[in-house]
C-alpha positions in Angstrom: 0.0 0.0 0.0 1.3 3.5 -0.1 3.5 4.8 2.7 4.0 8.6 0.6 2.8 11.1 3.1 1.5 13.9 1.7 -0.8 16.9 2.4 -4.3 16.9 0.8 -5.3 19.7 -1.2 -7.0 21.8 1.2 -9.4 23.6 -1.1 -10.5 20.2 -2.0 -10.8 17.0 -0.1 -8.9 13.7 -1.5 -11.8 11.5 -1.3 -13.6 14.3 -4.0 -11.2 14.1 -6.7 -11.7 11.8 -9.1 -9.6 10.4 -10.9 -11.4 10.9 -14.3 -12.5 14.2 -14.4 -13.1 15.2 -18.1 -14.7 11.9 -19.5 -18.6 12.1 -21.7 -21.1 9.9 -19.8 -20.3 7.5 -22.1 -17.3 7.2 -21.4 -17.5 7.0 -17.9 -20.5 4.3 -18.0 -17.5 2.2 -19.9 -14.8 2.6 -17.2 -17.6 1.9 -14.6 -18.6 -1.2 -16.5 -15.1 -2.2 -17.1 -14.4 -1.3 -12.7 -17.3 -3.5 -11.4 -16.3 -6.3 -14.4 -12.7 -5.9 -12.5 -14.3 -6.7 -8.9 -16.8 -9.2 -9.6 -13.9 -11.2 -11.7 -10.9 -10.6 -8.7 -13.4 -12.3 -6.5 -13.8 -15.1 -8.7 -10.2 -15.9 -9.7 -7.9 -13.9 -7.5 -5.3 -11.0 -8.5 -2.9 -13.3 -9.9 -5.2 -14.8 -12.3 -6.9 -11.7 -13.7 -6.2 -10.3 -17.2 -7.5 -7.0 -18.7 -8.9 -9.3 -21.3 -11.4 -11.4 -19.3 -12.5 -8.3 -17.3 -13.0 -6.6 -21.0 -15.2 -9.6 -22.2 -17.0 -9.6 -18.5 -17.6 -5.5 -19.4 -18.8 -6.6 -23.0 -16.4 -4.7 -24.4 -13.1 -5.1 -26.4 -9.8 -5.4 -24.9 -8.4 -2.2 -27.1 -11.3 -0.5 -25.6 -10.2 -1.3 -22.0 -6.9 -0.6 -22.5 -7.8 2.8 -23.3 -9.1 3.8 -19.7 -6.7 0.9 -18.2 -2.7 0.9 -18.7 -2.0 -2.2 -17.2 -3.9 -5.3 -14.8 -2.0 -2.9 -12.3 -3.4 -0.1 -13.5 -7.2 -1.6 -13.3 -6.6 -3.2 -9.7 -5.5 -0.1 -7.9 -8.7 2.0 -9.4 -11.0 -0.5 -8.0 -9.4 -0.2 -4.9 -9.6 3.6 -5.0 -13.2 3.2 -5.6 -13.8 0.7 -3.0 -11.7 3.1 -0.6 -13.4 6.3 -1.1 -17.0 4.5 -1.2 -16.1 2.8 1.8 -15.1 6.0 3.7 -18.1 8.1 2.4 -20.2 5.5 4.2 -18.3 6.2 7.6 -19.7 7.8 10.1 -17.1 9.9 12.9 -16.6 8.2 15.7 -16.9 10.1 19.2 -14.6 9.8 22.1 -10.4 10.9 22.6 -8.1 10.8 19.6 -6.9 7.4 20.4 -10.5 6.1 20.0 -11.1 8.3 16.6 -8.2 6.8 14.7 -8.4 3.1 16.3 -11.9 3.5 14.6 -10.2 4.6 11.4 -7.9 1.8 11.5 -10.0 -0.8 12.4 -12.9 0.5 9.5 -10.1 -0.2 7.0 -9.1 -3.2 8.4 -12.4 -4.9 8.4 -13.3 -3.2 4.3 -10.0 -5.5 3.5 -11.0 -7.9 5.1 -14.3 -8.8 3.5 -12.4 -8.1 -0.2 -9.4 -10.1 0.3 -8.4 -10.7 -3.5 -8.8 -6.9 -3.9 -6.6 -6.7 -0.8 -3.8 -9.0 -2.2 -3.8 -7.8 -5.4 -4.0 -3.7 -4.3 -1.2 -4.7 -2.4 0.8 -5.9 -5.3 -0.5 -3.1 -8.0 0.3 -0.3 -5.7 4.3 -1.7 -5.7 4.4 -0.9 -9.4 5.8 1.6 -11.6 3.2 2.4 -13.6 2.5 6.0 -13.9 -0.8 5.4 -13.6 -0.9 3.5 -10.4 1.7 6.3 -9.0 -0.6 9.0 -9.7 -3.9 6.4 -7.8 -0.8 5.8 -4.9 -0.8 9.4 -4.6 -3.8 10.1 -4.2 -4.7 7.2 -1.4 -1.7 8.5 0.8 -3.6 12.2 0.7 -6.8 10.2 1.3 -4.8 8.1 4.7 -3.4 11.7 5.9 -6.6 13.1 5.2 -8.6 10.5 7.5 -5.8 10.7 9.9 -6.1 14.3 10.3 -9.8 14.6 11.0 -9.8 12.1 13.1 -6.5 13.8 15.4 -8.7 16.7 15.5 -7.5 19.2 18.2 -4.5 16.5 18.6 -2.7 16.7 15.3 0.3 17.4 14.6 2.3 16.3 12.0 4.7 14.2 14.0 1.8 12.3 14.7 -0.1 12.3 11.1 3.8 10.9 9.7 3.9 8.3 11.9 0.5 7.2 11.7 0.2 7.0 7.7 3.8 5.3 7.6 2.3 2.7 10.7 -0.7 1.9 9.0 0.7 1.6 5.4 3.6 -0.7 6.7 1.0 -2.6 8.7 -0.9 -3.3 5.2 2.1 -4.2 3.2 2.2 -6.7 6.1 -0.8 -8.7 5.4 -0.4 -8.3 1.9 2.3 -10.5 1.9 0.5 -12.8 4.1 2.8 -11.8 7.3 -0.5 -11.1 9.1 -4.4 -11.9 9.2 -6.7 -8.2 8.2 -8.7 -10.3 10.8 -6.1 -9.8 13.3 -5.0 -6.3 12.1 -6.9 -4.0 13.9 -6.2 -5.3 16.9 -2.0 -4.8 16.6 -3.1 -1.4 15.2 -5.5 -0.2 18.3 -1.9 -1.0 20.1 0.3 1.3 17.6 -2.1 3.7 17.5 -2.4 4.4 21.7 1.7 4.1 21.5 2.2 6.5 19.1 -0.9 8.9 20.5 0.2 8.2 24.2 4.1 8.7 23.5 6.2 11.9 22.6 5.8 12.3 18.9 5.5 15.3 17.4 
């Protein structure tokens, strides 16, 4: 997952800018076609297994046609996850209590969203490693959207000692499980513990 830090826009939030902006309706019914094609068929066969071509032919249309929205498998696989990311969050609601509490809920939402996709999970995991410029501009964009949740959830507590360590905790903790290192089902429990430490400590 990504561990790049970096400030979101604050004129616009990172969960509001999509990556497609300037697309007909046509043309974004495609790349919505081609994005649930991509889920449904990682759930059936896994990330390893996937090919642009077989989520093309699930979308009903050709492969050229899908790898004009789509550079790579890579490519594909990290959009759904920024889809599935953004919906997710938009669903949230805050939680109430200290800081600790506010991101241990962050954390521990995320967790459980990976958890119940876990070939999206594996394969975000690998897609967001690549070089594509593509998925570097979608890894971009999902660090803002980490440091972002991170910093609404500090509230009156942020800093950005704090916000660092948090977005470089949590994206390490990912990588983690997406090498099979760790369970997501036992993630948010060894997060609510880095979180307090890192909350409860010195950093600033």
């Amino acid at each position: 997952m990504s561990s790049q830090v970096t400030s979101p826009d604050p004129a616009a939030s990172a969960r509001q800018t999509a990556p497609r902006q300037q697309l007909k309706p046509r043309q974004a019914e495609t790349v919505q076609r081609l994005l649930e094609a991509g889920m449904a068929q990682l759930a059936e066969v896994g990330a390893e297994a996937l090919t642009v071509r077989q989520v093309a032919v699930r979308a009903g249309v050709s492969p050229a046609t899908a790898y004009t929205y789509f550079s790579s498998k890579g490519h594909l696989v990290a959009e759904i996850f920024w889809q599935r990311l953004v919906a997710h969050v938009d669903d949230e609601q805050h939680a109430d209590g200290d800081a600790v509490a506010r991101v241990q809920a962050v954390t521990r939402s995320l967790t459980q969203m990976l958890e119940g996709a876990p070939a999206l999970a594996a394969g975000a995991t690998v897609a967001l490693l690549g070089g594509d410029p593509d998925v570097d501009r979608l890894r971009l964009r999902i660090g803002a959207l980490f440091v972002e949740l991170f910093e609404e959830a500090l509230g009156d507590d942020l800093t950005p000692g704090r916000v660092e360590a948090l977005v470089l905790a949590f994206s390490g903790a990912l990588l983690q499980a997406g090498m099979g290192l760790i369970t997501y089902a036992d993630l948010g429990d060894r997060l609510d513990s880095v979180v307090a430490a890192i909350l409860e400590g010195t950093t600033r």
